[in-house]
OpenMM code with the backbone's topology and positions (N, CA, C; nanometers):
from openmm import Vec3, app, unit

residues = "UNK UNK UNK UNK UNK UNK UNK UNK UNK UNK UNK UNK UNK UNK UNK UNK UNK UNK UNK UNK UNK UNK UNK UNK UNK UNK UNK UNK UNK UNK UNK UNK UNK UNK UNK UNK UNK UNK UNK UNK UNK UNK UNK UNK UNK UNK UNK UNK UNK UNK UNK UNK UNK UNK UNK UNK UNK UNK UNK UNK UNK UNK UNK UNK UNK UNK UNK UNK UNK UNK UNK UNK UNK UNK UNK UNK UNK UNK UNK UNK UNK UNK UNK UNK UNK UNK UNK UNK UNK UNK UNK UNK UNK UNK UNK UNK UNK UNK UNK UNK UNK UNK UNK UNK UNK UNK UNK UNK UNK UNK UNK UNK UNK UNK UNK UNK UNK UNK UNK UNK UNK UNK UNK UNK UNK UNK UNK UNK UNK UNK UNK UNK UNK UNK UNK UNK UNK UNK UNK UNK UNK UNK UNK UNK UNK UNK UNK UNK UNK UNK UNK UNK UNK UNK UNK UNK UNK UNK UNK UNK UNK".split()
positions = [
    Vec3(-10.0513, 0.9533, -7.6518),
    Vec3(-10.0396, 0.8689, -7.5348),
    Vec3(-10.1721, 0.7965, -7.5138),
    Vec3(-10.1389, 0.6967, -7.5332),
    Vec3(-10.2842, 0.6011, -7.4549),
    Vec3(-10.2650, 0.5328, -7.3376),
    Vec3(-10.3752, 0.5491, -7.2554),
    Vec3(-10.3623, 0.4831, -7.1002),
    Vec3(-10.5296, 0.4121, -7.1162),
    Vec3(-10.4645, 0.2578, -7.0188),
    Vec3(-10.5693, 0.1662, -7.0024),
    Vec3(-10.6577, 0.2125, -6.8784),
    Vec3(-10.7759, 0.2248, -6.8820),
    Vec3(-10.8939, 0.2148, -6.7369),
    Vec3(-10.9441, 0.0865, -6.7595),
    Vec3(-10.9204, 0.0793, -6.6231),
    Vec3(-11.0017, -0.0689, -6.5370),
    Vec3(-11.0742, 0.0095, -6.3977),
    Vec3(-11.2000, -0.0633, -6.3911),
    Vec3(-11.2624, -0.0413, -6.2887),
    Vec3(-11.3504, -0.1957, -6.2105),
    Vec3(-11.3549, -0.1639, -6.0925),
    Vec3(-11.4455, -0.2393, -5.9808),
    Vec3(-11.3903, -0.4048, -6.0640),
    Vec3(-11.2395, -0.4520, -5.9868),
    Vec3(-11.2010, -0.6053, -6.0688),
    Vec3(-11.2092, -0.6601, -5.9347),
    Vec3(-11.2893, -0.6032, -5.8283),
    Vec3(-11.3860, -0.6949, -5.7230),
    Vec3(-11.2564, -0.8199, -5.6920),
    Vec3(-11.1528, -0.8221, -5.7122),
    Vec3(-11.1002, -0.9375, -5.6852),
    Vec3(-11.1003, -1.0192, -5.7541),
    Vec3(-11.1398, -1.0269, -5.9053),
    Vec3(-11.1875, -1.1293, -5.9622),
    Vec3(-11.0455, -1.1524, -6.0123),
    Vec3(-10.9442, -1.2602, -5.9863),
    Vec3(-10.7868, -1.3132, -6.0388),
    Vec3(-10.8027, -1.2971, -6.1738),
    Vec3(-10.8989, -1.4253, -6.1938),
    Vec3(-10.8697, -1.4598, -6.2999),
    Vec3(-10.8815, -1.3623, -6.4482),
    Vec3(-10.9558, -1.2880, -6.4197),
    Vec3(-10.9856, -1.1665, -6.5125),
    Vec3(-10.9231, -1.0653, -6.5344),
    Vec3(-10.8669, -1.0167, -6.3764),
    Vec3(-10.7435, -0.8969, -6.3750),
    Vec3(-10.6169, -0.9745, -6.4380),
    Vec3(-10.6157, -1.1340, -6.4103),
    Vec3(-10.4600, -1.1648, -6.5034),
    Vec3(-10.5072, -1.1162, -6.6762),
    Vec3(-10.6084, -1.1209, -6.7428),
    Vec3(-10.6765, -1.1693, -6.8486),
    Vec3(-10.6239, -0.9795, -6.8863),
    Vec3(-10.6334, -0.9393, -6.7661),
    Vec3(-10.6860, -0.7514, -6.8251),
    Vec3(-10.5323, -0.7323, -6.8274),
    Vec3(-10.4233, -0.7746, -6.7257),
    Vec3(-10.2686, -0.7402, -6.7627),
    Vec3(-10.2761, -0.7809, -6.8843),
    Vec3(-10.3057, -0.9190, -6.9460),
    Vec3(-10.2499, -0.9331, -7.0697),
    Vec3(-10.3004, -0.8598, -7.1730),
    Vec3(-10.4122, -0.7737, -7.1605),
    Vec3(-10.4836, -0.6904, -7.2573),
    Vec3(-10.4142, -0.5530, -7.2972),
    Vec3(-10.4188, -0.5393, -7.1777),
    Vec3(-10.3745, -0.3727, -7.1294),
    Vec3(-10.2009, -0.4215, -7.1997),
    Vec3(-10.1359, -0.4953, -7.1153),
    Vec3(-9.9856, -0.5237, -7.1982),
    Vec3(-9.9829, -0.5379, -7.3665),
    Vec3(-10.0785, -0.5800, -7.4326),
    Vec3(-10.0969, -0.6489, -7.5935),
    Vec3(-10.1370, -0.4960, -7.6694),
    Vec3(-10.1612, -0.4084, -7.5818),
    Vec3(-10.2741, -0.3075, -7.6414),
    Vec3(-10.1202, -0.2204, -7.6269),
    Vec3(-10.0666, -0.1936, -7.5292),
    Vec3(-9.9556, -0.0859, -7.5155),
    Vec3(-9.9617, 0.0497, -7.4996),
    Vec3(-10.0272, 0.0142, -7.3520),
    Vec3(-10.0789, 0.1352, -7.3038),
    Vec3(-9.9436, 0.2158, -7.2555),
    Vec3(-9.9378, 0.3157, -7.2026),
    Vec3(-9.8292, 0.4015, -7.1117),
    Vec3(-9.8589, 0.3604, -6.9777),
    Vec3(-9.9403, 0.3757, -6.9404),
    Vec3(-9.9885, 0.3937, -6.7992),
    Vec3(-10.1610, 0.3439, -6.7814),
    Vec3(-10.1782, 0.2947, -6.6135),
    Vec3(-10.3112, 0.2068, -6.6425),
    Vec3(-10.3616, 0.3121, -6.5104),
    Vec3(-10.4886, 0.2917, -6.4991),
    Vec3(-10.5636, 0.4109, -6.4074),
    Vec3(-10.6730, 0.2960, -6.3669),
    Vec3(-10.7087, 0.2752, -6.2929),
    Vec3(-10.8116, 0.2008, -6.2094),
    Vec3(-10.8502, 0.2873, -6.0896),
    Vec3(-11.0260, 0.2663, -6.1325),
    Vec3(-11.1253, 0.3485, -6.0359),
    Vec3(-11.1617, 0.2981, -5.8898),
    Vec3(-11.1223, 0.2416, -5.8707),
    Vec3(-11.1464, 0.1511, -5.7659),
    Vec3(-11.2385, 0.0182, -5.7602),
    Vec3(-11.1930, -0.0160, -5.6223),
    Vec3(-11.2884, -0.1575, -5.5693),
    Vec3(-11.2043, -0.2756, -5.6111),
    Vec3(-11.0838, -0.2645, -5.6006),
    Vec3(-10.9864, -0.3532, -5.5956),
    Vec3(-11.0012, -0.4753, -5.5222),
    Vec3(-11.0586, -0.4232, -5.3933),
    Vec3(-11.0859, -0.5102, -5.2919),
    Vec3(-10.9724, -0.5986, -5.1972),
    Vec3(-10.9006, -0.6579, -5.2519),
    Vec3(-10.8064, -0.7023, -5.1588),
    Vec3(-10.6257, -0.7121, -5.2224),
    Vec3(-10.5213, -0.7027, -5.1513),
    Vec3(-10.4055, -0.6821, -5.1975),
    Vec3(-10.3622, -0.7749, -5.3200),
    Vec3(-10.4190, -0.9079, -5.3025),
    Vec3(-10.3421, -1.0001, -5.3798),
    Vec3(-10.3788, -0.9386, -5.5735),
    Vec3(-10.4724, -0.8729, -5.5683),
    Vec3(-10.5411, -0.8069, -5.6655),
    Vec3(-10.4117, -0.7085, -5.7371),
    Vec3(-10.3481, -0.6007, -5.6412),
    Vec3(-10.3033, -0.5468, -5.6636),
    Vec3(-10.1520, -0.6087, -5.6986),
    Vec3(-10.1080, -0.7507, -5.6306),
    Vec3(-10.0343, -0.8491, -5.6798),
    Vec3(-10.0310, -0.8713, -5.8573),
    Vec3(-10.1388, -0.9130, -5.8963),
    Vec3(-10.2356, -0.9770, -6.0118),
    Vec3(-10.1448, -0.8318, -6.0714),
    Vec3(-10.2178, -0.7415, -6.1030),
    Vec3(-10.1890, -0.6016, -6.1550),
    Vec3(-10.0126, -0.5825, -6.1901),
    Vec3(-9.9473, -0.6291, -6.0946),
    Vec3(-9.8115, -0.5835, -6.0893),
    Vec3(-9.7659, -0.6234, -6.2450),
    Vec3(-9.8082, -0.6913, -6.2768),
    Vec3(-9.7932, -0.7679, -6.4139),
    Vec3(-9.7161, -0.6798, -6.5415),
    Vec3(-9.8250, -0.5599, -6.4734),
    Vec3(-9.8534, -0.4739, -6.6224),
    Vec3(-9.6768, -0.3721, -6.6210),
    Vec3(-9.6823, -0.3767, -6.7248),
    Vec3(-9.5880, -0.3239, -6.8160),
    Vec3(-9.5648, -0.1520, -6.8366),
    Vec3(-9.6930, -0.1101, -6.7618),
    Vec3(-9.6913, 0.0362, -6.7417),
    Vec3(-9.7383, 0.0627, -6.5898),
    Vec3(-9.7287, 0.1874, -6.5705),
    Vec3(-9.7711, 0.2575, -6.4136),
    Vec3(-9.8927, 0.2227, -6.3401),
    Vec3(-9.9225, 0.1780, -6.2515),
    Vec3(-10.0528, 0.1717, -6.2186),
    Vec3(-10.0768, 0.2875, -6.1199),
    Vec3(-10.2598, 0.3577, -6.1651),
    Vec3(-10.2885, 0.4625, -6.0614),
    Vec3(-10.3756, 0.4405, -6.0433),
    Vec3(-10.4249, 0.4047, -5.8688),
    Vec3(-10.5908, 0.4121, -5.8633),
    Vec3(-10.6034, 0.4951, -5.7623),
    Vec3(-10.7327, 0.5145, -5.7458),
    Vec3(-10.8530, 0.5133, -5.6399),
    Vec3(-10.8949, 0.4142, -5.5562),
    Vec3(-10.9157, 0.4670, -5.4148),
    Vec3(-10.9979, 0.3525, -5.3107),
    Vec3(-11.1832, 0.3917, -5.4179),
    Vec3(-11.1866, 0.2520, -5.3757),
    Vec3(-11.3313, 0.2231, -5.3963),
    Vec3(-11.4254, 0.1769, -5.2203),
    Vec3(-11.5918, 0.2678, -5.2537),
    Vec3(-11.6549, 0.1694, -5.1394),
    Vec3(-11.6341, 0.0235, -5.0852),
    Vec3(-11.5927, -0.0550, -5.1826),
    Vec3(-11.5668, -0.1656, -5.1150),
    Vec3(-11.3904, -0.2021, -5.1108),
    Vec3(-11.3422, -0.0909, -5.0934),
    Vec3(-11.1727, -0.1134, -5.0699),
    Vec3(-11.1582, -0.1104, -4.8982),
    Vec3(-11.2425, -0.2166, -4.8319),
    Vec3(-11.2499, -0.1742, -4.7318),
    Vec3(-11.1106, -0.2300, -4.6132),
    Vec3(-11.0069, -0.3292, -4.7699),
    Vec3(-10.8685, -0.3729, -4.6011),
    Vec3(-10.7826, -0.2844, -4.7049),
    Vec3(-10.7810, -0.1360, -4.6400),
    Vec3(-10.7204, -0.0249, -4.6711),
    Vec3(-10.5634, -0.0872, -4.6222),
    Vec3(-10.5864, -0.1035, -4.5402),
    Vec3(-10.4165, -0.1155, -4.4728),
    Vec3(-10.3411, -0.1895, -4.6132),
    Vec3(-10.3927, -0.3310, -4.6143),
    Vec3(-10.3359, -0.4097, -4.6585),
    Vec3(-10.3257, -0.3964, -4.8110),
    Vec3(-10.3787, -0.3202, -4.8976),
    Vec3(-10.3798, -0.2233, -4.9820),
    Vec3(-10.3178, -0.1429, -4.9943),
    Vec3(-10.2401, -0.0339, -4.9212),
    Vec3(-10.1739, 0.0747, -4.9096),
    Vec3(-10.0336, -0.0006, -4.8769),
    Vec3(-9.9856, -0.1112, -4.8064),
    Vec3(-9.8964, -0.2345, -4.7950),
    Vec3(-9.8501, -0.1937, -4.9126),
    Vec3(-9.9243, -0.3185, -4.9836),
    Vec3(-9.9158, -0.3498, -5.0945),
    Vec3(-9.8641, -0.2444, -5.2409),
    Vec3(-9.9800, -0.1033, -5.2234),
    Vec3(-9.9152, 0.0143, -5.2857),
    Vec3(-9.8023, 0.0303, -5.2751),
    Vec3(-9.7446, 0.0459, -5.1806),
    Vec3(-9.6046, 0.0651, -5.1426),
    Vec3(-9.5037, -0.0078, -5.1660),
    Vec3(-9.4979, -0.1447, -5.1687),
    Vec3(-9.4294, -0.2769, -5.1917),
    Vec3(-9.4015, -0.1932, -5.3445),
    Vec3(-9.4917, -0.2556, -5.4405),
    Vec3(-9.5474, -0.2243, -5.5689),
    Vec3(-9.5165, -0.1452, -5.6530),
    Vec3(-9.4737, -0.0199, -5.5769),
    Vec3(-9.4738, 0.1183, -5.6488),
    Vec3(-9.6101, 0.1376, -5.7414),
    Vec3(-9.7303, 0.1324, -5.6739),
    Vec3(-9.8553, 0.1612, -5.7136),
    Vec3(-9.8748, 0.2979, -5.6850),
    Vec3(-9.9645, 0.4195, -5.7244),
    Vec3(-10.0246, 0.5247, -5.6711),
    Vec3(-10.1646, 0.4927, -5.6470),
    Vec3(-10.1621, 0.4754, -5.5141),
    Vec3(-10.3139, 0.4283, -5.4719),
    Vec3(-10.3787, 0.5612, -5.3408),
    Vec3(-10.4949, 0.6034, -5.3976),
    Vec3(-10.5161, 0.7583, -5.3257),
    Vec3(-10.6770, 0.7440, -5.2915),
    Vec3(-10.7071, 0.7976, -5.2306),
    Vec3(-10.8434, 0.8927, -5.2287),
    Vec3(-10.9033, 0.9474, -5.3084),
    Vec3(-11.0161, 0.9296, -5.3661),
    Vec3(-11.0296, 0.9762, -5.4941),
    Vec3(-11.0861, 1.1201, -5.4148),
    Vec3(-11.0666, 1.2431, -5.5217),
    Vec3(-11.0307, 1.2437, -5.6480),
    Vec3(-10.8780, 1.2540, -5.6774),
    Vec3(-10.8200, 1.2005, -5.7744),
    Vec3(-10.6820, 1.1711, -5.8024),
    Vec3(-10.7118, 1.2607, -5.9357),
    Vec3(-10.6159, 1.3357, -5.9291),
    Vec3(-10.6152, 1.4796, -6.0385),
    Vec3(-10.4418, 1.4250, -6.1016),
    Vec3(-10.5081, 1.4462, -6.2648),
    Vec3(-10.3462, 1.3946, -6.3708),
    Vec3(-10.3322, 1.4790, -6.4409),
    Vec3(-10.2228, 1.4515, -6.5032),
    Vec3(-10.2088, 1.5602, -6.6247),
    Vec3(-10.1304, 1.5340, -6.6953),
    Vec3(-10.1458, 1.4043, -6.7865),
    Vec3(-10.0978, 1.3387, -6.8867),
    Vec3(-10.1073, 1.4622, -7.0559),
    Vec3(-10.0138, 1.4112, -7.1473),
    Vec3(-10.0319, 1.4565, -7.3028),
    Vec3(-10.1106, 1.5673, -7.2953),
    Vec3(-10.1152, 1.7098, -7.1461),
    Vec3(-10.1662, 1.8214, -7.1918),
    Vec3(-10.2981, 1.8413, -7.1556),
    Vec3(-10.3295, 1.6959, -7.1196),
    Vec3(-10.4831, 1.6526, -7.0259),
    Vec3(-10.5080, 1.6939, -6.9056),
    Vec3(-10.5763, 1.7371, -6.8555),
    Vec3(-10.5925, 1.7440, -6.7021),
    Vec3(-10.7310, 1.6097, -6.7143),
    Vec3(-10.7165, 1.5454, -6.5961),
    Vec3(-10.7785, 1.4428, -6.5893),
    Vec3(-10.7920, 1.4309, -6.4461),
    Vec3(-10.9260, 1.3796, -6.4215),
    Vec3(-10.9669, 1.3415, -6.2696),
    Vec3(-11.0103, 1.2204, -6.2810),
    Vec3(-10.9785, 1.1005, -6.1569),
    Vec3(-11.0313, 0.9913, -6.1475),
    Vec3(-11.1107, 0.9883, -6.0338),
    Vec3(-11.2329, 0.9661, -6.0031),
    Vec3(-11.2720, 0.9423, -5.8866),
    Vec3(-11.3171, 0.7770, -5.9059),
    Vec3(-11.3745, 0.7290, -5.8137),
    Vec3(-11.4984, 0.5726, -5.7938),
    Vec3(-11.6289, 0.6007, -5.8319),
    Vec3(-11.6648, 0.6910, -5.7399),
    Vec3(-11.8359, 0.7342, -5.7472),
    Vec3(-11.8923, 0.8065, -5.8724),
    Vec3(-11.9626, 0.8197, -5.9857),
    Vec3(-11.9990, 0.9219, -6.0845),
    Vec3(-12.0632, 1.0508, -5.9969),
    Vec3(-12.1066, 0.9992, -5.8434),
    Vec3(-12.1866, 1.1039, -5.8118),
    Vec3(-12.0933, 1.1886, -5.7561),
    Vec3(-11.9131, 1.1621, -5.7477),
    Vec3(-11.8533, 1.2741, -5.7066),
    Vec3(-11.7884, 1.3783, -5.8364),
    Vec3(-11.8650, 1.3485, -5.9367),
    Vec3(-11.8864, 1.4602, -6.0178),
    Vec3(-11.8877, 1.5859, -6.0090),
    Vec3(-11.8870, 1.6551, -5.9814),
    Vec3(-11.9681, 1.7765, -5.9852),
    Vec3(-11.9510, 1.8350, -6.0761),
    Vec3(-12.0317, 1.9492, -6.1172),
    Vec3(-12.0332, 2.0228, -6.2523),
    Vec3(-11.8942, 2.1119, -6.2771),
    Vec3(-11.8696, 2.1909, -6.1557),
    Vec3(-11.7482, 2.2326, -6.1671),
    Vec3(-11.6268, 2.1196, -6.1642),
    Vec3(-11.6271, 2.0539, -6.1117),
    Vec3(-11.5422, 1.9210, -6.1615),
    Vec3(-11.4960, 1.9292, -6.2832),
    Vec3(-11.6483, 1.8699, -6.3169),
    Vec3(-11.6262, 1.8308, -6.4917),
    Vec3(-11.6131, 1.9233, -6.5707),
    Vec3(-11.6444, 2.0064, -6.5573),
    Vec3(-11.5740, 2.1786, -6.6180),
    Vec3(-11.4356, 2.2255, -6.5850),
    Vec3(-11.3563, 2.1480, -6.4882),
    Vec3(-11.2372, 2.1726, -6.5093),
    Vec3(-11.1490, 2.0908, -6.5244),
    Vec3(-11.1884, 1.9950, -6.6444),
    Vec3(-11.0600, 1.8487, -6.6454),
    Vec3(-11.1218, 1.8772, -6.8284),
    Vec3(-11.0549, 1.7867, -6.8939),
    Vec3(-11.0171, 1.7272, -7.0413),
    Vec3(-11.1208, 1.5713, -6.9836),
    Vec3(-11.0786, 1.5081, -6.9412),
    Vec3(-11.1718, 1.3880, -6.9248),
    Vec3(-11.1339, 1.3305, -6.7276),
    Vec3(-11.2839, 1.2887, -6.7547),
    Vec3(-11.3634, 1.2317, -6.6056),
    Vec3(-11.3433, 1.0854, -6.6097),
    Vec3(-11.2705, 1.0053, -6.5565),
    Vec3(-11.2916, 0.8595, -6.5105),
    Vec3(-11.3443, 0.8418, -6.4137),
    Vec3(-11.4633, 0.7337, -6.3697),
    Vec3(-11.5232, 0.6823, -6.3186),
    Vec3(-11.5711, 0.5534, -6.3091),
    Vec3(-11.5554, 0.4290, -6.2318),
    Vec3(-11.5803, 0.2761, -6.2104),
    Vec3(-11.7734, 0.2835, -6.1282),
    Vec3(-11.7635, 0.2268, -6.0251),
    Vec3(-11.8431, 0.1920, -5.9223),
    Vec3(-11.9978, 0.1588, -5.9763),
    Vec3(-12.1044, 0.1505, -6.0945),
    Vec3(-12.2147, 0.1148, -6.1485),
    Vec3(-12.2050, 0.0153, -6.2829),
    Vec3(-12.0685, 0.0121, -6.2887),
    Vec3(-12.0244, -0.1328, -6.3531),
    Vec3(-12.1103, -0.1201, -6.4685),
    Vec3(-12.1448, 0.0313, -6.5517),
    Vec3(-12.1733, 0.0734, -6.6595),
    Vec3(-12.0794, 0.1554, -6.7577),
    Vec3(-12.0769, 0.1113, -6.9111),
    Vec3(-12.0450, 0.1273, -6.9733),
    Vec3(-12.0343, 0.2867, -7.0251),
    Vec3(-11.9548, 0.3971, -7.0029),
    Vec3(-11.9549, 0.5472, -7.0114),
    Vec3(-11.8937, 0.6008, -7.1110),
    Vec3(-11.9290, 0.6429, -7.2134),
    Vec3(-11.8536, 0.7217, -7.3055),
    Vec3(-11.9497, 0.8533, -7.3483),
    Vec3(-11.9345, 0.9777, -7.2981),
    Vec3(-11.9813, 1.0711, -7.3133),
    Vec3(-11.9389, 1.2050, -7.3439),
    Vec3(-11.9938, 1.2769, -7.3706),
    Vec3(-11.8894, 1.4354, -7.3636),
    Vec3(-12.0058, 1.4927, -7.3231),
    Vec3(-11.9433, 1.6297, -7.2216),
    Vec3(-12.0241, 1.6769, -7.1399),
    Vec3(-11.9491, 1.8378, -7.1794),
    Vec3(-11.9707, 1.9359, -7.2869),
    Vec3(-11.9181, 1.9902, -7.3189),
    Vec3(-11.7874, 1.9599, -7.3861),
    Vec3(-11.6433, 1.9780, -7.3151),
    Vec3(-11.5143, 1.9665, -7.4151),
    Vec3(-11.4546, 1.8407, -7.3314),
    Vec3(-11.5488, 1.8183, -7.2311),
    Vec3(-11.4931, 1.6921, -7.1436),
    Vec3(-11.5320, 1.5697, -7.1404),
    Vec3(-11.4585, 1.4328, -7.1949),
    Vec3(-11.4855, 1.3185, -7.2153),
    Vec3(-11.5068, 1.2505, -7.0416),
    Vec3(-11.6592, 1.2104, -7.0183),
    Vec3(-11.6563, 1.1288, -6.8935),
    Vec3(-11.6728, 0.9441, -6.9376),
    Vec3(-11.5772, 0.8973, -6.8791),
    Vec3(-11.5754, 0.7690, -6.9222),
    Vec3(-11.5498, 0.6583, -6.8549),
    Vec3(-11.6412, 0.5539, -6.7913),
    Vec3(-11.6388, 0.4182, -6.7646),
    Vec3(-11.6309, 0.3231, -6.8071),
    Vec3(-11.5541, 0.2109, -6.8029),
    Vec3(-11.5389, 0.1497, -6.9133),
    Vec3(-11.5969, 0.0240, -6.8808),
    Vec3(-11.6911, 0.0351, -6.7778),
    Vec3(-11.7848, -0.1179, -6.7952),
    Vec3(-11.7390, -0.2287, -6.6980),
    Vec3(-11.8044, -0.3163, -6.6954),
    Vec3(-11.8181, -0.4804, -6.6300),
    Vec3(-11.6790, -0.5188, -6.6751),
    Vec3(-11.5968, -0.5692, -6.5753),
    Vec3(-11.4721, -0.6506, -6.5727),
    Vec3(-11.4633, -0.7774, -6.5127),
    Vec3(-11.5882, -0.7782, -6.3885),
    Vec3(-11.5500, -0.9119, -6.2922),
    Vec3(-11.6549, -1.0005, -6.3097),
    Vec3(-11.7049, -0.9924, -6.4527),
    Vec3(-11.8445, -1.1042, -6.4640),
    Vec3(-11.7923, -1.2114, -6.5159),
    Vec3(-11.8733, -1.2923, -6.4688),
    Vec3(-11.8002, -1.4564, -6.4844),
    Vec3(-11.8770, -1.4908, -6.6270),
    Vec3(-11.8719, -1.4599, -6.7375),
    Vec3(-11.9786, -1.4725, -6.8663),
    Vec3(-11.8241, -1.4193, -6.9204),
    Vec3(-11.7830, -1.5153, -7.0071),
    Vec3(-11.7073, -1.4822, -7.0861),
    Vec3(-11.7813, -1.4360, -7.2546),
    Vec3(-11.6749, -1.2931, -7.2742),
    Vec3(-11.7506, -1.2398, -7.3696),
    Vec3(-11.7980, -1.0514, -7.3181),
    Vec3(-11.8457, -1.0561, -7.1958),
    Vec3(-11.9254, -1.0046, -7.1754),
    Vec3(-11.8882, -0.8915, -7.0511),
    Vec3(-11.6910, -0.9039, -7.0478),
    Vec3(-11.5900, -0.8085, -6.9497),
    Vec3(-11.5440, -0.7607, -7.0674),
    Vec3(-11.4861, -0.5969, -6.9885),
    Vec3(-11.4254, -0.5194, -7.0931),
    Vec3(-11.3718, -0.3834, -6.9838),
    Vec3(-11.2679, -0.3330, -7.0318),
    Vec3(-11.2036, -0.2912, -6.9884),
    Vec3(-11.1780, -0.1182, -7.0909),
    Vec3(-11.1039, 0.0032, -7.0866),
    Vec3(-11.1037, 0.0911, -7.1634),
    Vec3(-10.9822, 0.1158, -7.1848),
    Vec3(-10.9665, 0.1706, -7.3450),
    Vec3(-10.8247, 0.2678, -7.3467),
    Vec3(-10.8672, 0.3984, -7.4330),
    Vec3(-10.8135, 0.4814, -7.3339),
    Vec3(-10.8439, 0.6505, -7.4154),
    Vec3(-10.7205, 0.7050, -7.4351),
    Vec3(-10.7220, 0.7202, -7.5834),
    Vec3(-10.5719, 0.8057, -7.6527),
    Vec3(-10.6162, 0.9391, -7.6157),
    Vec3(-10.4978, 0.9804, -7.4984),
    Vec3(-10.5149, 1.1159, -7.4724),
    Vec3(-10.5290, 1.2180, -7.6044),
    Vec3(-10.4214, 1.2020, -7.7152),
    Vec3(-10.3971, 1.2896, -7.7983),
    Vec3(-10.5472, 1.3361, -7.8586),
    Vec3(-10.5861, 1.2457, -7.9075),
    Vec3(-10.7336, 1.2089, -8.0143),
    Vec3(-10.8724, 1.2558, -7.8523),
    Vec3(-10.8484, 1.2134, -7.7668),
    Vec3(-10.9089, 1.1874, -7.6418),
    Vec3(-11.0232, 1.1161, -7.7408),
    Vec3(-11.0572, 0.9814, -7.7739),
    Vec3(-11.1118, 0.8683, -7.8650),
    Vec3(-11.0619, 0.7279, -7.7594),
    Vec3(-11.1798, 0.6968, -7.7302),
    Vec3(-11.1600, 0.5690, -7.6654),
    Vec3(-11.2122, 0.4581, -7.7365),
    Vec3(-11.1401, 0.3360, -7.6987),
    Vec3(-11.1933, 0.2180, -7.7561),
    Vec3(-11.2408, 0.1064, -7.5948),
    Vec3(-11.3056, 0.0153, -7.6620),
    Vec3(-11.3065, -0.1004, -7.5660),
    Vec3(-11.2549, -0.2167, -7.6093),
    Vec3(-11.2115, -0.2938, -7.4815),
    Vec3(-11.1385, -0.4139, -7.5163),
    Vec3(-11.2588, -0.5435, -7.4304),
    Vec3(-11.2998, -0.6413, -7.5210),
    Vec3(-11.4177, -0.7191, -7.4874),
    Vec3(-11.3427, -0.8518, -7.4154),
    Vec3(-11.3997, -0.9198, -7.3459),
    Vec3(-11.2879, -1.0527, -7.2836),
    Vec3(-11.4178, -1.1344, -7.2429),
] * unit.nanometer
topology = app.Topology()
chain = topology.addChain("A")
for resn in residues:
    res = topology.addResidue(resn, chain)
    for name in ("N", "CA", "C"):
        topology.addAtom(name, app.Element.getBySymbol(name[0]), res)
């Protein structure tokens, strides 16, 4: 099973249309976004995709209402992080913040998603993959990218835009 991460798409349209068509071309199962969506029409943009969408509020998800609307319209899962999964045998946590980490956290998941420092994360921290998958809403074409981690392999790639 492979599932797409997107994080912090700040609203940026034109890029979240750019990331449906990625995430759709790539053929993910299901898409997971860390937050910072920022406003509903975003989550509009998103509907696109061809698999499940699950996020997290982000610090700057601040018109909750109109967001949670929208979740609902949508059939989005849009939560509080931490959002705990359990895909292909995975236990998986998504939060926004890296700093809501904690050690026992990350000692009890298969892999850690995390958005909000709009840095690039691929690590193992013992048997657990923590992973961000970088800048999405920069206006420098070339230079957005988005993640997909094959649960099975737990091996991620990036997709560059």
């Amino acid at each position: 099973m492979r599932i797409g991460v997107v994080s912090d798409t700040h609203n940026h349209l034109k890029n979240t249309l750019r990331i449906v068509e990625l995430f759709n071309q790539a053929g993910v199962s299901r898409v997971v976004h860390t937050g910072d969506i920022t406003q509903a029409k975003t989550l509009r943009a998103l509907s696109g995709l061809r698999a499940p969408l699950y996020a997290v509020y982000g610090n700057n998800d601040l018109e909750r209402e109109s967001l949670a609307a929208a979740s609902r319209e949508l059939d989005i899962h849009l939560v509080d992080p931490p959002l705990h999964l359990s895909w292909a045998g995975r236990r998986i946590v998504v939060v926004h913040d890296p700093q809501d980490l904690h050690p026992e956290l990350i000692g009890a998941v298969d892999v850690a998603i995390h958005g909000h420092d709009h840095r690039h994360r691929d690590e193992r921290h013992g048997q657990t993959l923590l992973f961000n998958p970088g800048e999405c809403a920069g206006h420098l074409p070339g230079l957005n990218q988005v993640g997909v981690i094959d649960l099975v392999r737990l091996e991620t790639r990036v997709l560059k835009f």
